[in-house]
PDB file of N, CA, C and O in Angstrom, chain B, residues numbered from 101:
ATOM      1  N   UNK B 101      10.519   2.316 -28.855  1.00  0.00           N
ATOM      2  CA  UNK B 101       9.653   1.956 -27.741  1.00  0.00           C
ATOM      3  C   UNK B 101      10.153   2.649 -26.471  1.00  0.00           C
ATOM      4  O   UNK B 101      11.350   2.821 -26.240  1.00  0.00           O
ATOM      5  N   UNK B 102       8.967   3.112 -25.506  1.00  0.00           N
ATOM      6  CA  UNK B 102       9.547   4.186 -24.628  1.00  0.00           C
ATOM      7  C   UNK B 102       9.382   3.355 -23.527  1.00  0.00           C
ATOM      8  O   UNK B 102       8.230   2.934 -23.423  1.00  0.00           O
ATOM      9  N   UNK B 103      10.444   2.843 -22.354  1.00  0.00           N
ATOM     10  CA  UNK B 103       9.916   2.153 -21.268  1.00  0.00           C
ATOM     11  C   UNK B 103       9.989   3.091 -20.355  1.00  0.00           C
ATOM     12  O   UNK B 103      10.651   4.129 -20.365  1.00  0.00           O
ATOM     13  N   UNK B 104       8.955   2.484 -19.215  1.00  0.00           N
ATOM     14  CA  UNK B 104       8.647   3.338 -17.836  1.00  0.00           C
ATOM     15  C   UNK B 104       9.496   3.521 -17.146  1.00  0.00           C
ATOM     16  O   UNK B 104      10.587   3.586 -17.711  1.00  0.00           O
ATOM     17  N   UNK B 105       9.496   3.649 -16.042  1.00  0.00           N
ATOM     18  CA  UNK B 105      10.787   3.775 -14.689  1.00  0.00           C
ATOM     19  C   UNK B 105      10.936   2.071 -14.281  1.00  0.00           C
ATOM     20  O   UNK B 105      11.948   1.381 -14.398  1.00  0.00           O
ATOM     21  N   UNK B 106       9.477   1.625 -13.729  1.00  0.00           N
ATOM     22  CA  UNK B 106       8.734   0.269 -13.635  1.00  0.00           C
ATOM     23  C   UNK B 106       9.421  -0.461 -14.175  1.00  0.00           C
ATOM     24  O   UNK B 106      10.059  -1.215 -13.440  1.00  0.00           O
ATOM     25  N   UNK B 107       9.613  -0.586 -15.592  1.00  0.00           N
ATOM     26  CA  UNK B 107      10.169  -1.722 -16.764  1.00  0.00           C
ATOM     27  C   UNK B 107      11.381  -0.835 -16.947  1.00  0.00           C
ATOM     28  O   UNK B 107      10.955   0.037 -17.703  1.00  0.00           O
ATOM     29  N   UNK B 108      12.207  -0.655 -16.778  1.00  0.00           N
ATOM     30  CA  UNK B 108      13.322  -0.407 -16.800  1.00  0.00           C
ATOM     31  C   UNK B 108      13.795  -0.740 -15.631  1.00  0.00           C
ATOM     32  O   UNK B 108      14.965  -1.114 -15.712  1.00  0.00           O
ATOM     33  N   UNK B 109      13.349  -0.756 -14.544  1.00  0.00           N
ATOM     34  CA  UNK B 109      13.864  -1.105 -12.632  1.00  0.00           C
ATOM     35  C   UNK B 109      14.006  -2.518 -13.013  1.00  0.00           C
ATOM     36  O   UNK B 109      15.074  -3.113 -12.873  1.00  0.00           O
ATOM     37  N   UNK B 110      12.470  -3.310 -13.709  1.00  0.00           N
ATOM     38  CA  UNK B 110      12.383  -4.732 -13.754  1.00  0.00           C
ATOM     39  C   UNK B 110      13.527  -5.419 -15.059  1.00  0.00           C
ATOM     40  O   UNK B 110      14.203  -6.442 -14.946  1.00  0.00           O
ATOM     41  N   UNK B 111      13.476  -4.719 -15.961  1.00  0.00           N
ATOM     42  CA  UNK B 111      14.458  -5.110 -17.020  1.00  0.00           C
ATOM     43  C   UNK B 111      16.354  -5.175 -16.143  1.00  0.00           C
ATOM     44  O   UNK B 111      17.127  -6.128 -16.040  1.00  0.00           O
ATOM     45  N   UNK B 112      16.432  -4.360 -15.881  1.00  0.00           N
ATOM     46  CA  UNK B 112      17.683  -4.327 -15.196  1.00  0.00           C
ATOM     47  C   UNK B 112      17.894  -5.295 -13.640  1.00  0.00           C
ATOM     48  O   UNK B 112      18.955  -5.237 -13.018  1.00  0.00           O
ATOM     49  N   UNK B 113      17.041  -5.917 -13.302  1.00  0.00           N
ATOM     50  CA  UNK B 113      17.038  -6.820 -11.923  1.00  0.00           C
ATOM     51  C   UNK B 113      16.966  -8.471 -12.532  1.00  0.00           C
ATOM     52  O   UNK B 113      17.506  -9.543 -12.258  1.00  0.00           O
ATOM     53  N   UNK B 114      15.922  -7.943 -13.554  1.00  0.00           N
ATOM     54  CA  UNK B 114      15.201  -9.901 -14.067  1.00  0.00           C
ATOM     55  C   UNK B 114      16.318 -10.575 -14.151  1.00  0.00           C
ATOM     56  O   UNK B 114      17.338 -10.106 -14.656  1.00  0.00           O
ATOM     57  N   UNK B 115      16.240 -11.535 -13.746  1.00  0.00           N
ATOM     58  CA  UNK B 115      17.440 -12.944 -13.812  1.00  0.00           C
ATOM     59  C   UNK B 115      18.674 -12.767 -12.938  1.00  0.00           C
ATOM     60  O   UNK B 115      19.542 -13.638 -12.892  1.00  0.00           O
ATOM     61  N   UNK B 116      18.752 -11.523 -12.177  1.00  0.00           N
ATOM     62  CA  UNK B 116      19.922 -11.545 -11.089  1.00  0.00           C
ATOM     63  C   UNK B 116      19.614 -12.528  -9.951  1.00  0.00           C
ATOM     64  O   UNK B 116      18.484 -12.498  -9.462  1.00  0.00           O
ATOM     65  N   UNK B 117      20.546 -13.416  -9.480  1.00  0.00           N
ATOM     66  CA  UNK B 117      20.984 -14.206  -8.444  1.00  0.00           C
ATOM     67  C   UNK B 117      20.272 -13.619  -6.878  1.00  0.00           C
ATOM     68  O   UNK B 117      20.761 -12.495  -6.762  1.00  0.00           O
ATOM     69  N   UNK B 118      19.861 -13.733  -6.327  1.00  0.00           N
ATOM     70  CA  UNK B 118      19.822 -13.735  -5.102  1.00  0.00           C
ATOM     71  C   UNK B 118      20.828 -12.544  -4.128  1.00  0.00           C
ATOM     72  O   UNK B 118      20.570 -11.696  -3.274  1.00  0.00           O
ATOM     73  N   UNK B 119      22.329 -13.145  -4.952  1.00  0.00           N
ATOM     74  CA  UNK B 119      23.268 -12.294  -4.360  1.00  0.00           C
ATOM     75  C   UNK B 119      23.126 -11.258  -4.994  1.00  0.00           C
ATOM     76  O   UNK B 119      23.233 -10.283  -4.251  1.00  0.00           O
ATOM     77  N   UNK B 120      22.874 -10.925  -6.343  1.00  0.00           N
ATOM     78  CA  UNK B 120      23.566  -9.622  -7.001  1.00  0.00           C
ATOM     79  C   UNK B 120      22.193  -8.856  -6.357  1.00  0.00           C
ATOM     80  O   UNK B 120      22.314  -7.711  -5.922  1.00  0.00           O
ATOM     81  N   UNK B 121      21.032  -9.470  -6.326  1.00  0.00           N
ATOM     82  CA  UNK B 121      19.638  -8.684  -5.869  1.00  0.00           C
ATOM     83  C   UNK B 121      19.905  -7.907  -4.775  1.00  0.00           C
ATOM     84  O   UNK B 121      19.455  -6.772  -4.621  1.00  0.00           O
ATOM     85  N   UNK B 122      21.017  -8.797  -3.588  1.00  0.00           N
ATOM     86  CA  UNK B 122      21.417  -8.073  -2.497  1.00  0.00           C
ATOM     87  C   UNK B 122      22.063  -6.973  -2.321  1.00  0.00           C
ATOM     88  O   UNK B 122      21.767  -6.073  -1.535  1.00  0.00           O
ATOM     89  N   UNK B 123      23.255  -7.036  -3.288  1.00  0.00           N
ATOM     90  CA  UNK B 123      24.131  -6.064  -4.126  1.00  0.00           C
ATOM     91  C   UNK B 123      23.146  -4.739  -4.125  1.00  0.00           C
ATOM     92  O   UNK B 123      23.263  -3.658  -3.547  1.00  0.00           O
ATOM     93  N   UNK B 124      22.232  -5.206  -4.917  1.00  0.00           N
ATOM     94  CA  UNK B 124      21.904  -4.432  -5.707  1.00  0.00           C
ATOM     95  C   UNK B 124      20.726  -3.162  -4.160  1.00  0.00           C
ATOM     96  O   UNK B 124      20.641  -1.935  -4.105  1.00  0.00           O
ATOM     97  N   UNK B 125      20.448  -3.631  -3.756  1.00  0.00           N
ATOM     98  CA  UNK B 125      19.654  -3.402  -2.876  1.00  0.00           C
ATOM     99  C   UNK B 125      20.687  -2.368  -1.795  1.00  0.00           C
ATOM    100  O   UNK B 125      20.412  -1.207  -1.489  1.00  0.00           O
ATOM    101  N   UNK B 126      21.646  -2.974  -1.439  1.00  0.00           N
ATOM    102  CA  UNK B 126      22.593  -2.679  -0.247  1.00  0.00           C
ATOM    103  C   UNK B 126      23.526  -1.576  -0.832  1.00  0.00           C
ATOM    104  O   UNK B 126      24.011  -0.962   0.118  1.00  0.00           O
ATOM    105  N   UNK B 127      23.943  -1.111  -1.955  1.00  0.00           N
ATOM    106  CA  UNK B 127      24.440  -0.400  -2.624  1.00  0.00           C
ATOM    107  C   UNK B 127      23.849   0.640  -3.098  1.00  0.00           C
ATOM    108  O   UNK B 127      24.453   1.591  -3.596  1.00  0.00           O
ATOM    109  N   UNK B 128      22.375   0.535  -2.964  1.00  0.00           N
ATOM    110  CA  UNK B 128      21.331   1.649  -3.289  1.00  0.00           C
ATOM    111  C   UNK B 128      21.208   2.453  -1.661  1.00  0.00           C
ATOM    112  O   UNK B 128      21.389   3.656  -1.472  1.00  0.00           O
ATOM    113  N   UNK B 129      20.893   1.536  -0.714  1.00  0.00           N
ATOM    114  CA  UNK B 129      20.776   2.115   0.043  1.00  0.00           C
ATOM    115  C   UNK B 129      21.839   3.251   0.863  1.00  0.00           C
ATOM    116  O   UNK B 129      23.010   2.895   0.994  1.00  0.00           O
ATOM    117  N   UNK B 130      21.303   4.995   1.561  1.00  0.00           N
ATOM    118  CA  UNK B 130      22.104   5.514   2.136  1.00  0.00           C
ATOM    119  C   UNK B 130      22.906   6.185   0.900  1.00  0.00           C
ATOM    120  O   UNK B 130      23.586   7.089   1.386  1.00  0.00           O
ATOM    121  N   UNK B 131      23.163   6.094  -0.893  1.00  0.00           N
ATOM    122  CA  UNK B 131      23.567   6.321  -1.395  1.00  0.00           C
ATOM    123  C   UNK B 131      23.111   7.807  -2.447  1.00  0.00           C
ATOM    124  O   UNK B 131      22.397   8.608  -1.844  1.00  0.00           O
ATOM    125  N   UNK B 132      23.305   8.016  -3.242  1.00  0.00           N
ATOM    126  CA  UNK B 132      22.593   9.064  -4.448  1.00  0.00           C
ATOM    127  C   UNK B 132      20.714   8.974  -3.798  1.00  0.00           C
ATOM    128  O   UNK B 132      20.205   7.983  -3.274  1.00  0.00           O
ATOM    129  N   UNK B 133      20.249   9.888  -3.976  1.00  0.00           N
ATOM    130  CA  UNK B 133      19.083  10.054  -3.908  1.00  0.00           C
ATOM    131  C   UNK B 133      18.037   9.188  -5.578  1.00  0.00           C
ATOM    132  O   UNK B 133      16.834   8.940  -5.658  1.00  0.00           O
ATOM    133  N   UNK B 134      19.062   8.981  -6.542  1.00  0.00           N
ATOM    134  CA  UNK B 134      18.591   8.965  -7.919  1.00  0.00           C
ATOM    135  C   UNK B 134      18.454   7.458  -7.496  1.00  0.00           C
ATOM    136  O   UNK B 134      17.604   6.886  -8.177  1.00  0.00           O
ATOM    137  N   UNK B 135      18.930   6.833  -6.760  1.00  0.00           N
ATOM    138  CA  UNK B 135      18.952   5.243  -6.221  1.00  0.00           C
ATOM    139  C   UNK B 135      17.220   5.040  -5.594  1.00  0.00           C
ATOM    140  O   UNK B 135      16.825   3.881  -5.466  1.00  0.00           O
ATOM    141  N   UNK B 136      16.380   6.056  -5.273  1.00  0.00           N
ATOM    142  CA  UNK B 136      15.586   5.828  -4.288  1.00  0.00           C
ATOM    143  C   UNK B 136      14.399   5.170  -5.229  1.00  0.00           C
ATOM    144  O   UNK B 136      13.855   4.109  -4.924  1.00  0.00           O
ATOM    145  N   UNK B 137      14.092   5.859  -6.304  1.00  0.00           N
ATOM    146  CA  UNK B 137      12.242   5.531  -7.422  1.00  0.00           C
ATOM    147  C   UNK B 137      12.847   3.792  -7.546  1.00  0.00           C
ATOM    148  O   UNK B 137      12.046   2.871  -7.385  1.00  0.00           O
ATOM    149  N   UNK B 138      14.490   3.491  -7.878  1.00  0.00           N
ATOM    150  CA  UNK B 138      14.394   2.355  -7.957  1.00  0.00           C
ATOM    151  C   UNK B 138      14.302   1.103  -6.827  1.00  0.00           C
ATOM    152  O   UNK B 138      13.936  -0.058  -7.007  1.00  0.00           O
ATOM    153  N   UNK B 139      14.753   1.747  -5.638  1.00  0.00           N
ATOM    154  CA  UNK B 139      14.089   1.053  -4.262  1.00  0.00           C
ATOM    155  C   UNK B 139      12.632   0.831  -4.085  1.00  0.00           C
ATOM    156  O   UNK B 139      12.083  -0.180  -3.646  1.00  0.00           O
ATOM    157  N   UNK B 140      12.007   2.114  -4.564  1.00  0.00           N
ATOM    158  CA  UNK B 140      10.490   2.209  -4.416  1.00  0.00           C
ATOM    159  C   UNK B 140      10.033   1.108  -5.603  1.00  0.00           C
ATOM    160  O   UNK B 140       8.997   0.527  -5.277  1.00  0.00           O
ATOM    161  N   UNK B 141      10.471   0.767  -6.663  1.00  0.00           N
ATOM    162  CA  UNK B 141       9.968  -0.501  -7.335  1.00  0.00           C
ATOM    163  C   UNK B 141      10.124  -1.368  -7.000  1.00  0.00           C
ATOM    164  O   UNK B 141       9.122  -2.077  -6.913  1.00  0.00           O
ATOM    165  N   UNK B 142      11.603  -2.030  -6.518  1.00  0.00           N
ATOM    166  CA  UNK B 142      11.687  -3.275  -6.156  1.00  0.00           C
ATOM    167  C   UNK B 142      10.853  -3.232  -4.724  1.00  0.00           C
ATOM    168  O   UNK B 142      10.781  -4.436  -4.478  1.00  0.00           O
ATOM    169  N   UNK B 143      10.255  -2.627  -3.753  1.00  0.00           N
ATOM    170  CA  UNK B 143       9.602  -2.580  -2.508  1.00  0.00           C
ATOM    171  C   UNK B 143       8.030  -2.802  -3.023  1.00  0.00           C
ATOM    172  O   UNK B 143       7.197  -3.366  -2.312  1.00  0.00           O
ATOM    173  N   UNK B 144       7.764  -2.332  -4.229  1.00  0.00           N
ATOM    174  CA  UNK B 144       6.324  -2.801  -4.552  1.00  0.00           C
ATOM    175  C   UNK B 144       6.163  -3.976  -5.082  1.00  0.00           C
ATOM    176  O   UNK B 144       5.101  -4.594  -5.146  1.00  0.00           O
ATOM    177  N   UNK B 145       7.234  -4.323  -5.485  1.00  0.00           N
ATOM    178  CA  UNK B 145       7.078  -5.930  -5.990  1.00  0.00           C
ATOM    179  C   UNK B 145       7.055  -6.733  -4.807  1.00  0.00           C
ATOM    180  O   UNK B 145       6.358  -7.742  -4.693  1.00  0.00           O
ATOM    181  N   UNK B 146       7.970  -6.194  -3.756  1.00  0.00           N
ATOM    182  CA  UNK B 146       7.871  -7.038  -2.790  1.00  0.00           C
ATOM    183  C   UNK B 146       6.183  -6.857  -1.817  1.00  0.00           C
ATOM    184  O   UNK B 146       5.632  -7.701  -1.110  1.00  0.00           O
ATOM    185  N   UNK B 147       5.753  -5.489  -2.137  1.00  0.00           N
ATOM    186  CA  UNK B 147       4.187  -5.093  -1.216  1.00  0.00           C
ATOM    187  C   UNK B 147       3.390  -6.307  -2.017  1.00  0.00           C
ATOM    188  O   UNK B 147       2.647  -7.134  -1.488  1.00  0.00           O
ATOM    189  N   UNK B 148       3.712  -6.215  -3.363  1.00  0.00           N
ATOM    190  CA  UNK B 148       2.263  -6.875  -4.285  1.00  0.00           C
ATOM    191  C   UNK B 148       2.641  -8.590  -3.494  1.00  0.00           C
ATOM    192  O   UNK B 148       1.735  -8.885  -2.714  1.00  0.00           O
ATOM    193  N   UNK B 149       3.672  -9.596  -3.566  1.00  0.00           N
ATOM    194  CA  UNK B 149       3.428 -10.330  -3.638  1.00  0.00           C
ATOM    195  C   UNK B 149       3.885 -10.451  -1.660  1.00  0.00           C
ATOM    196  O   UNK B 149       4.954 -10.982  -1.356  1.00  0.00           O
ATOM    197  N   UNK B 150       3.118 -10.005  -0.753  1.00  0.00           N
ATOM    198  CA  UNK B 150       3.438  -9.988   0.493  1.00  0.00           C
ATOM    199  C   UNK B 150       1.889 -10.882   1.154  1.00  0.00           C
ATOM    200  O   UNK B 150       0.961 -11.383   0.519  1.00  0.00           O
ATOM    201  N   UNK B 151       2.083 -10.813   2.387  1.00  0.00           N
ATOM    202  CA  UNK B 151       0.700 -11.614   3.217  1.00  0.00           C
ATOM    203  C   UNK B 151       0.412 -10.084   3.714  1.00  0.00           C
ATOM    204  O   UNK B 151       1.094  -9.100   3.428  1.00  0.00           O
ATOM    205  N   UNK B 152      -0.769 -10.120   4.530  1.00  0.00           N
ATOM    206  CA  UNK B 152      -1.194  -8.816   4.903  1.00  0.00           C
ATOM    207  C   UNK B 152      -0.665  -8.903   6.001  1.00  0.00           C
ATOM    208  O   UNK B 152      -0.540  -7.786   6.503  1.00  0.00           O
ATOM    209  N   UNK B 153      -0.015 -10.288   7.076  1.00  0.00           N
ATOM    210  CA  UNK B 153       0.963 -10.042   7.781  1.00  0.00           C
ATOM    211  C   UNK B 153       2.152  -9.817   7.610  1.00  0.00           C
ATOM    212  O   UNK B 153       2.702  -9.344   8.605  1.00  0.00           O
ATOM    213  N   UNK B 154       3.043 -10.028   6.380  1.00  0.00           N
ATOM    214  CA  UNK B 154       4.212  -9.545   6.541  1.00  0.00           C
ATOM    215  C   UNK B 154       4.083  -7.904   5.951  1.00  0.00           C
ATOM    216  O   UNK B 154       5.083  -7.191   5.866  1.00  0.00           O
ATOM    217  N   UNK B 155       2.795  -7.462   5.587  1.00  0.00           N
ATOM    218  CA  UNK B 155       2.643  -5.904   4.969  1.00  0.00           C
ATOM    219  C   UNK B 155       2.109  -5.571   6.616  1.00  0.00           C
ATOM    220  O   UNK B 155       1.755  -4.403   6.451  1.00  0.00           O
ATOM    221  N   UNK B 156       1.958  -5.731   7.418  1.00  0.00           N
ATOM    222  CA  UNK B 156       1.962  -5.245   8.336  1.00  0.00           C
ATOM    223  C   UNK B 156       2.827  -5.156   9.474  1.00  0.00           C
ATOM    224  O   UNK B 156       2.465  -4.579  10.500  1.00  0.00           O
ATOM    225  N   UNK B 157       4.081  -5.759   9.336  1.00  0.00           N
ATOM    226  CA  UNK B 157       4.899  -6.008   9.863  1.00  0.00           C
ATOM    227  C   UNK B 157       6.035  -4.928   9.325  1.00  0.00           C
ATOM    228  O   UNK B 157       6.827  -4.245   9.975  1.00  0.00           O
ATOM    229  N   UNK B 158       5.811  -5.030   7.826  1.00  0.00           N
ATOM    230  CA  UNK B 158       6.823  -3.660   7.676  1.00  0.00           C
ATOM    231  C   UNK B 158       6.645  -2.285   7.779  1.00  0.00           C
ATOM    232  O   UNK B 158       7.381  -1.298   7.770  1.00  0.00           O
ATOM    233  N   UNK B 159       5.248  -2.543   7.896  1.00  0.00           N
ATOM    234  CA  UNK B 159       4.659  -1.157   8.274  1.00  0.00           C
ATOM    235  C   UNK B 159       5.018  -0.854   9.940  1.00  0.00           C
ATOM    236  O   UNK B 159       5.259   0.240  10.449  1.00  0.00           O
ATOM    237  N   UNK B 160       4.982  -1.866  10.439  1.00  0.00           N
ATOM    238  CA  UNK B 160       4.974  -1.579  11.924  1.00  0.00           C
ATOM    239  C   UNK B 160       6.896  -1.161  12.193  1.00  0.00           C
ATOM    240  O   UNK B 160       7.333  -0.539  13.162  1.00  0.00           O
ATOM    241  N   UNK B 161       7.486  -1.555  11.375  1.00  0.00           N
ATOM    242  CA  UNK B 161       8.948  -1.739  11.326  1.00  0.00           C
ATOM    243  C   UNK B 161       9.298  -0.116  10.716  1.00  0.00           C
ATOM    244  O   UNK B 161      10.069   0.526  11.430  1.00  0.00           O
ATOM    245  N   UNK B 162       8.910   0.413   9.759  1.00  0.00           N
ATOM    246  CA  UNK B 162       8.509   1.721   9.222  1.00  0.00           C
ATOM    247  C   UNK B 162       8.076   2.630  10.219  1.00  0.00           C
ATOM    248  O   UNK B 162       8.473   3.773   9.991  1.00  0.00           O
ATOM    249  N   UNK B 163       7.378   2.507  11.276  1.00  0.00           N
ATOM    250  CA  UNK B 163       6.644   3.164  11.819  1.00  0.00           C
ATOM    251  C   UNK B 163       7.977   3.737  13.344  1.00  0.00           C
ATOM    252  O   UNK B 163       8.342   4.757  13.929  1.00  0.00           O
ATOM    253  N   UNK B 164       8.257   2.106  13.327  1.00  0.00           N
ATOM    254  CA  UNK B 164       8.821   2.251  14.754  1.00  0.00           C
ATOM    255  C   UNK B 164      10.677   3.411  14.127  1.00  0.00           C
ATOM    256  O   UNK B 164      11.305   4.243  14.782  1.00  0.00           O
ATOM    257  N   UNK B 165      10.891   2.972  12.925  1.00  0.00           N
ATOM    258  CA  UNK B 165      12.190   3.655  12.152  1.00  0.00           C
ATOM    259  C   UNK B 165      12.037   5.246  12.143  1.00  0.00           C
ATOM    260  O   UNK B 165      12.938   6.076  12.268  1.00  0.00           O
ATOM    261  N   UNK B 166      11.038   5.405  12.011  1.00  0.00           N
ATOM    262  CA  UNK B 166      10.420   6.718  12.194  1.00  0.00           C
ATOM    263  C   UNK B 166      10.320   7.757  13.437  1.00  0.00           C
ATOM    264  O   UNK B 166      10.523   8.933  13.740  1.00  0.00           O
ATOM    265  N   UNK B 167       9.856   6.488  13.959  1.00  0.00           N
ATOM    266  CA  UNK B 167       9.680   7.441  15.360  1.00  0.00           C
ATOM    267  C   UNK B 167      10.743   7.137  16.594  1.00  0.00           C
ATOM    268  O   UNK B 167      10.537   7.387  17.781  1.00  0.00           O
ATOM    269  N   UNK B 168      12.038   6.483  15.970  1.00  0.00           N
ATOM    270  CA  UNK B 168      13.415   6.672  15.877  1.00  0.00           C
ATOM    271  C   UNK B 168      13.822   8.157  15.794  1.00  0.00           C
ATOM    272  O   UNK B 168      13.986   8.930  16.737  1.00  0.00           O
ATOM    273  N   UNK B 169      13.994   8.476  14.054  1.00  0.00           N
ATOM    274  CA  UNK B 169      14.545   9.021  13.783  1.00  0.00           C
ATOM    275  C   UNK B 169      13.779  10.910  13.771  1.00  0.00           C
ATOM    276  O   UNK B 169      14.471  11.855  13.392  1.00  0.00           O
TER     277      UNK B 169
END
């Protein structure tokens, strides 16, 4: 059986603690570039189950990081 990027991001997170999620998150970031498709999954799990205010809030947070940097 061949899994995706998707189910392999989710297979390797399911049932971590809160903390290790943080871990897992904070250790990706700023790190290997190969760290990033799996940021981009856990960030869509977080888009899918968001309000259209807090998806607009990170957009606005995105926007302003940007025009930072």
């Amino acid at each position: 059986m061949e899994l995706d990027l998707r189910q392999a991001i989710n297979q390797r997170v399911q049932g971590k603690s809160t903390d290790e999620l943080t871990e897992i998150v904070e250790s990706s970031i700023g790190n290997e570039e190969m760290a990033l498709p799996g940021l981009g999954v856990l960030f869509e799990l977080i888009w899918k189950d968001s309000t259209a205010a807090a998806r607009k809030k990170m957009v606005e947070t995105l926007h302003k990081q940007l025009s930072v940097h």
